[in-house]
C-alpha positions as CSV (number, residue, x, y, z in Angstrom):
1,X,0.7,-0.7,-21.8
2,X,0.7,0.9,-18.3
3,X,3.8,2.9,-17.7
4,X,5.4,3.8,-14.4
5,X,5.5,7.8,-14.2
6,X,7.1,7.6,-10.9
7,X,11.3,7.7,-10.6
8,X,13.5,10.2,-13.0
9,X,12.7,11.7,-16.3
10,X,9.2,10.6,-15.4
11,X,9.7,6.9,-16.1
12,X,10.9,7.8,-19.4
13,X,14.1,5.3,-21.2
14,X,17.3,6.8,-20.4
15,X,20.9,6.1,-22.0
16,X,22.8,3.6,-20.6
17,X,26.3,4.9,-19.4
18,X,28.4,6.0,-21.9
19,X,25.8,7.0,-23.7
20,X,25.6,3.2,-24.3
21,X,21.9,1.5,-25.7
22,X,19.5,0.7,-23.0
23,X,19.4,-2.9,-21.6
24,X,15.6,-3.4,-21.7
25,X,15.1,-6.3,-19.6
26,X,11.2,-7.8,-19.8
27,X,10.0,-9.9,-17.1
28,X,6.3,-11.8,-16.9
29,X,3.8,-13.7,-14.9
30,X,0.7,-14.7,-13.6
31,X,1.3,-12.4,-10.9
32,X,-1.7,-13.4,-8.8
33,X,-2.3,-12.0,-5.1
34,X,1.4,-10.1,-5.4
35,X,3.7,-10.8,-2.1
36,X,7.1,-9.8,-1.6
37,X,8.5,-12.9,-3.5
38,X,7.0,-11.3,-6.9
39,X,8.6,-7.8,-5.2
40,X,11.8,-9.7,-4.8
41,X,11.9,-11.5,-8.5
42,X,10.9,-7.8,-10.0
43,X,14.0,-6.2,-8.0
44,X,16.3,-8.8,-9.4
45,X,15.0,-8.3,-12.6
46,X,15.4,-4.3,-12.8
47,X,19.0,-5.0,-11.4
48,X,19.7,-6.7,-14.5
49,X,19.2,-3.9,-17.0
50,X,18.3,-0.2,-17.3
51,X,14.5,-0.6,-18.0
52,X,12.0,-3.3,-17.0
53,X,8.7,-4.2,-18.8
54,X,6.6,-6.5,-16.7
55,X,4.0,-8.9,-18.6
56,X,1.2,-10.2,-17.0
57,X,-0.6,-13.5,-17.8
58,X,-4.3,-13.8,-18.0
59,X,-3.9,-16.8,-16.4
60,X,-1.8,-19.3,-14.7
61,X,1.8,-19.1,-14.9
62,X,3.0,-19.7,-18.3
63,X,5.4,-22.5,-19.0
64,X,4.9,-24.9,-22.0
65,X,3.3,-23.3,-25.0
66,X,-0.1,-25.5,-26.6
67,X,2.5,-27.7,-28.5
68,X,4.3,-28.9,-25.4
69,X,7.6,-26.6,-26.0
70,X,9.1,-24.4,-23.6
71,X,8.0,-21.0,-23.5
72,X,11.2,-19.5,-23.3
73,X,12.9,-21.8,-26.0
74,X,13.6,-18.9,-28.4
75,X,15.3,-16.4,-26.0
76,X,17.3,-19.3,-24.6
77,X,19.0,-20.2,-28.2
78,X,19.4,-16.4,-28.3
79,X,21.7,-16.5,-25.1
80,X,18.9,-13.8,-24.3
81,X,17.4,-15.8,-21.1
82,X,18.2,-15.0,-17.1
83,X,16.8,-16.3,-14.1
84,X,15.7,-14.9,-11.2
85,X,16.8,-16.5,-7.7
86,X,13.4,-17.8,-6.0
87,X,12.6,-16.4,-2.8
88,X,12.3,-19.0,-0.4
89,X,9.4,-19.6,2.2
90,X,6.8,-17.3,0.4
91,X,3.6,-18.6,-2.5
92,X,0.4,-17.8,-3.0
93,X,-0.5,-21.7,-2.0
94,X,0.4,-21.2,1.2
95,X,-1.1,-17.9,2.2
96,X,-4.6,-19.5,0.6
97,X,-3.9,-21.7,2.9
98,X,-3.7,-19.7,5.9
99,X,-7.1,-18.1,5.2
100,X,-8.7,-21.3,4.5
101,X,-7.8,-23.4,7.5
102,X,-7.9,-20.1,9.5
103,X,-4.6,-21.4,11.4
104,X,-2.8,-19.1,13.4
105,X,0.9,-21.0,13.6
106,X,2.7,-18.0,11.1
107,X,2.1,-15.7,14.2
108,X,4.6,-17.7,16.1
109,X,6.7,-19.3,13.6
110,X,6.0,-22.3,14.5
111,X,6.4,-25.9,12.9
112,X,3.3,-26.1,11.1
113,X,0.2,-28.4,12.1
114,X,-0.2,-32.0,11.3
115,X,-4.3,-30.7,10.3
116,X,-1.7,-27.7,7.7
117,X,0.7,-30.2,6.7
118,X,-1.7,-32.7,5.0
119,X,-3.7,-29.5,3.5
120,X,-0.5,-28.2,2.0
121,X,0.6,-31.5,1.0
122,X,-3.0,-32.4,-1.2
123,X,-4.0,-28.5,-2.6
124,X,-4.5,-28.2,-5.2
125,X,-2.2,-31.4,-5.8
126,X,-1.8,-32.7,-9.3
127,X,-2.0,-36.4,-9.9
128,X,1.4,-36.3,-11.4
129,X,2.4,-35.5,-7.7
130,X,4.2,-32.0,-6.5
131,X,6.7,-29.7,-7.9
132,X,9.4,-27.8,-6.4
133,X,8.0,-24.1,-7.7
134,X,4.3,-24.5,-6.1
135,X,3.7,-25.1,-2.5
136,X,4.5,-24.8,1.2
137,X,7.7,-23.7,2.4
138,X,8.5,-22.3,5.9
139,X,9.7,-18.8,6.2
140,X,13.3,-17.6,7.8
141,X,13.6,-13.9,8.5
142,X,17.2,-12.8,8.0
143,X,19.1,-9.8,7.6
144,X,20.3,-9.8,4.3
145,X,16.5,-10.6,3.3
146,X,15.7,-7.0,4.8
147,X,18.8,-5.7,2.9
148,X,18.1,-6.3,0.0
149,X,14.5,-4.4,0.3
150,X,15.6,-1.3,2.2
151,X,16.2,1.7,0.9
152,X,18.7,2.7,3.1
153,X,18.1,6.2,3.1
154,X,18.2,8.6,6.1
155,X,15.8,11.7,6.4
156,X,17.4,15.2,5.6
157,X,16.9,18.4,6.3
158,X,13.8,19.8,4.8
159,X,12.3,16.5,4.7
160,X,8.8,16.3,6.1
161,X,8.5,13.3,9.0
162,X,5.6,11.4,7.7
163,X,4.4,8.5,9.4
164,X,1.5,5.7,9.2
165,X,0.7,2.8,11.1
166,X,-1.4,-0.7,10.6
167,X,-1.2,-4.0,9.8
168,X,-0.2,-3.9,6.0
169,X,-1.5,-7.8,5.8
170,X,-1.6,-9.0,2.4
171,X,0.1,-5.8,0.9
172,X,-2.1,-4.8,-1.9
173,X,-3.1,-2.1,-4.1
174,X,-5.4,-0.3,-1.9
175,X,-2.4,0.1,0.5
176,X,-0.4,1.1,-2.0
177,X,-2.7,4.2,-3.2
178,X,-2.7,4.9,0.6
179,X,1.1,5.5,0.5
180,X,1.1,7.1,-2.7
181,X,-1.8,9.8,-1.2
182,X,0.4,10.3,1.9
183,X,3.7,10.6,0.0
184,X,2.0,13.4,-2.1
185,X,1.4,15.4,0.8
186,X,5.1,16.7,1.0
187,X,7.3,18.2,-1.4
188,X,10.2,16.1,-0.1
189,X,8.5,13.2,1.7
190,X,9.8,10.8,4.3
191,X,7.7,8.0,4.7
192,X,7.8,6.1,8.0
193,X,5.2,2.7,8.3
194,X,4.9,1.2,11.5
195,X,4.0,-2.6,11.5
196,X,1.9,-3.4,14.9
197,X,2.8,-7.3,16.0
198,X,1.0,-10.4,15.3
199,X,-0.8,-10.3,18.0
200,X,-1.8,-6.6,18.4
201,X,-3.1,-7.2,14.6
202,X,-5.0,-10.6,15.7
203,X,-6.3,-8.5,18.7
204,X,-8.6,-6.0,16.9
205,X,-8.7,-7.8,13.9
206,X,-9.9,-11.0,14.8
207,X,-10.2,-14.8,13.4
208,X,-6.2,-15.3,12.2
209,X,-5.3,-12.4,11.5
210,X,-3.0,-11.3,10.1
211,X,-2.3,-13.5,7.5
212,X,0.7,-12.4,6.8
213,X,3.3,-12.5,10.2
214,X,5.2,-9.4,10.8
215,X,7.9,-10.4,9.2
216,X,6.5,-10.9,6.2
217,X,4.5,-8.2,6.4
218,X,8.2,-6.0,7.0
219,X,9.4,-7.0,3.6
220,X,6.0,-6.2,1.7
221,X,6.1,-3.0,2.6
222,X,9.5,-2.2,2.3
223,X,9.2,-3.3,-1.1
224,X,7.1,-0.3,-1.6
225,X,8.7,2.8,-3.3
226,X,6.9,5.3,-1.2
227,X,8.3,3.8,1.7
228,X,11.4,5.2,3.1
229,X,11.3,3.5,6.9
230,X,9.8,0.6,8.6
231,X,9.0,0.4,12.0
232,X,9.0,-3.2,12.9
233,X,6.5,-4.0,15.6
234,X,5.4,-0.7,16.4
235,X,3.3,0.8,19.6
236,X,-0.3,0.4,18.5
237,X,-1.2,3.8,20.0
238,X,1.0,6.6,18.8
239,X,3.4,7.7,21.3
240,X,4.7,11.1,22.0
241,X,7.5,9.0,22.6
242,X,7.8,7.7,19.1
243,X,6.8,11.5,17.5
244,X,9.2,12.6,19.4
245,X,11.9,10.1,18.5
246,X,11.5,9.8,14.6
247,X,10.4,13.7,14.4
248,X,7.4,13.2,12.6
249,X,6.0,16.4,11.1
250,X,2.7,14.9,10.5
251,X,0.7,11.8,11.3
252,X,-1.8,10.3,8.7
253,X,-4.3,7.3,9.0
254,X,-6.5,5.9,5.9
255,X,-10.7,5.9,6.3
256,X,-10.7,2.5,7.5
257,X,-12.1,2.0,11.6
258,X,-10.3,3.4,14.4
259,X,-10.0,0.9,16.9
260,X,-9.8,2.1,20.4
261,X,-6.4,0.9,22.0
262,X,-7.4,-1.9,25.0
263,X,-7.8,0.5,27.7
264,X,-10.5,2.8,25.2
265,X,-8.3,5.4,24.2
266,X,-7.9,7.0,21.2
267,X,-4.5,5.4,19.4
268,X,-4.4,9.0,17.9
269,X,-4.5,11.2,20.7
270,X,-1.1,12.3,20.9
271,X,-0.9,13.4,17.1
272,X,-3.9,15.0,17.1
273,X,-3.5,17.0,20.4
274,X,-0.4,18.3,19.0
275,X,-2.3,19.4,15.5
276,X,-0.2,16.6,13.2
277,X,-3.3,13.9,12.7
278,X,-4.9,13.7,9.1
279,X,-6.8,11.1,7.5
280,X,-6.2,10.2,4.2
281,X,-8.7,8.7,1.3
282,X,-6.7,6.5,-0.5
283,X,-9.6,6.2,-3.4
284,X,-9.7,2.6,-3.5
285,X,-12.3,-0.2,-1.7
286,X,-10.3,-2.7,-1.7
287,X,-9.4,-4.7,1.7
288,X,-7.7,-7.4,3.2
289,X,-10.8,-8.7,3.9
290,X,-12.2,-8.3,0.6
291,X,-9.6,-10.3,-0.9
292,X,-9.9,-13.3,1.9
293,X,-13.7,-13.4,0.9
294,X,-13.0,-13.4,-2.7
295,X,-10.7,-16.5,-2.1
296,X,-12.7,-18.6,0.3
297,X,-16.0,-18.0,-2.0
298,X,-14.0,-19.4,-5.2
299,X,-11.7,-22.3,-3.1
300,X,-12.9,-24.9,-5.5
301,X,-12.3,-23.2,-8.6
302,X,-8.3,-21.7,-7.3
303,X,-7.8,-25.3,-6.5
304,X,-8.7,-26.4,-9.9
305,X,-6.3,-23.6,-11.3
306,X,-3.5,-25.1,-9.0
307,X,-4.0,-28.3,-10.2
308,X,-3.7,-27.5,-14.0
309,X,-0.9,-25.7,-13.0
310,X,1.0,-27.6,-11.5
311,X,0.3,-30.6,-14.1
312,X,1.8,-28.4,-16.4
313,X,4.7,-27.5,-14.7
314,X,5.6,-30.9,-13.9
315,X,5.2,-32.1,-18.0
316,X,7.5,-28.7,-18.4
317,X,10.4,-30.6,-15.9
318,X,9.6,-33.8,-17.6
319,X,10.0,-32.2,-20.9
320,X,13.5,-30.5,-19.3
321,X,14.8,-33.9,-18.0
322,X,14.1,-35.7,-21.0
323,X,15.9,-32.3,-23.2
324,X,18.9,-32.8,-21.3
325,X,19.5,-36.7,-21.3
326,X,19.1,-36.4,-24.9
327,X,22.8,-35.2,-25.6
328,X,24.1,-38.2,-23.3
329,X,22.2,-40.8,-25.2
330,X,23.6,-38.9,-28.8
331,X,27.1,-39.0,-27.5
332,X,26.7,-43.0,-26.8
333,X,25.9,-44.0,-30.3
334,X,29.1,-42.4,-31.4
335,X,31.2,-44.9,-29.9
């Protein structure tokens, strides 16, 4: 078990109120290529309780055990068994999908293609047909949605102005030890991340980048605990303007390529005239583009995955419909 030492006592079990037992609330899943719909189930989860323990599968998500019963059967009879709300407009189907077809509608938020349509309609398709849980849904931005992932906290005195800027696509693990390096650099850290648009991203990225659109990409970071403050679509070079505004103490970029901005200049030359610029080794290789290449070199086998998965997630709402006609059919032979 991997514990979370971050947050008070060290991430140790605390007392509920009154001095009441802990609610220990346990929460699992496949959890593959982590976006902020996982974020948002988790934060739902931890709401629920006063200590969260987070299983994660092997392999696909888990919903019919090798007999055919529900997984969850037990702690259901127990009265033991919640669900999370599903956040709409968000799977791991879809954003495989963006880096297969290399389509660039999420930019724009635009219908999507006929050519995307049919592709999310048939991946990883199941002869059984589709289910409602794996798939292609469009994404609406709203404010409660940004709510519910902000912290909502204002600097304070003392507080050191940190801030960082990118794309953030695909929010994974090697951003996160980023943010945790920066947030160590302060005693009382106040992490700022500014999100650069769609296109600025697509413009010295390349292909379709980003795969995720700035909205998206908004939420995945806010999600992020050493986060305290998210710019959304921020200046790609850093402004004295913007220092200036948001008093930033001190400026910090990871070891990835500086691009120049599109008139050649340094995007860092403010922050490091003024003596604030540092780069930061966040320890980890991994990339966006690592992860694109891992997933268009094994398409056939994730498609294979999807398939089995959702064959057995359609036998698990078979198995559900079936479980509750049963009591109707019972009732009818007592008359």
């Amino acid at each position: 078990m991997i514990r979370n030492g971050h947050g008070a006592l060290g991430g140790a079990e605390r007392p509920g109120p009154g001095g009441r037992r802990d609610v220990r609330v346990w929460c699992d899943g496949c959890y593959d290529m982590v976006h902020y719909g996982h974020s948002n189930q988790l934060r739902q989860a931890r709401a629920m309780g006063d200590y969260l323990i987070v299983g994660v599968h092997t392999d696909d998500d888990i919903t019919l055990t090798v007999d055919g019963r529900d997984t969850y059967e037990e702690v259901k009879q127990a009265g033991r068994y919640r669900e999370c709300r599903r956040t709409q407009g968000v799977s791991t189907t879809d954003l495989v999908g963006r880096m297969l077809l290399v389509t660039k509608a999420h930019h724009r938020g635009q219908e999507m293609s006929s050519e995307y349509r049919e592709y999310a309609d048939s991946f990883g398709k199941c002869p059984g047909g589709r289910n409602p849980w794996t798939g292609v849904s469009q994404f609406l931005q709203t404010s409660q949605k940004i709510i519910q992932f902000a912290s909502g906290k204002e600097p304070q005195p003392g507080d050191t102005i940190i801030y960082v800027a990118g794309a953030f696509d695909l929010f994974h693990i090697g951003h996160v030890d980023f943010l945790e390096k920066v947030h160590g650099l302060a005693e009382r850290p106040y992490v700022i991340a500014g999100l650069h648009f769609d296109q600025e991203v697509n413009h010295y990225k390349g292909k379709n980048y980003p795969i995720m659109n700035l909205h998206e990409r908004t939420l995945s970071v806010l999600a992020c605990r050493y986060v305290s403050e998210v710019v959304i679509g921020a200046p790609y070079s850093v402004t004295a303007e913007l220092l200036d505004h948001f008093k930033v103490d001190l400026v910090c970029h990871g070891k990835t390529e500086i691009v120049p901005d599109k008139d050649g200049s340094d995007p860092y030359q403010e922050p490091k005239r003024r003596g604030i610029f540092c780069q930061i080794d966040s320890g980890s290789d991994l990339t966006t583009d690592l992860i694109v290449q891992r997933i268009i070199k094994n398409r056939l086998e994730y498609e294979a995955r999807n398939q089995k998965k959702e064959a057995k997630e359609l036998a698990f709402l078979e198995a559900m419909r079936q479980q509750e006609s049963r009591p109707e059919r019972e009732s009818d032979g007592d008359f």
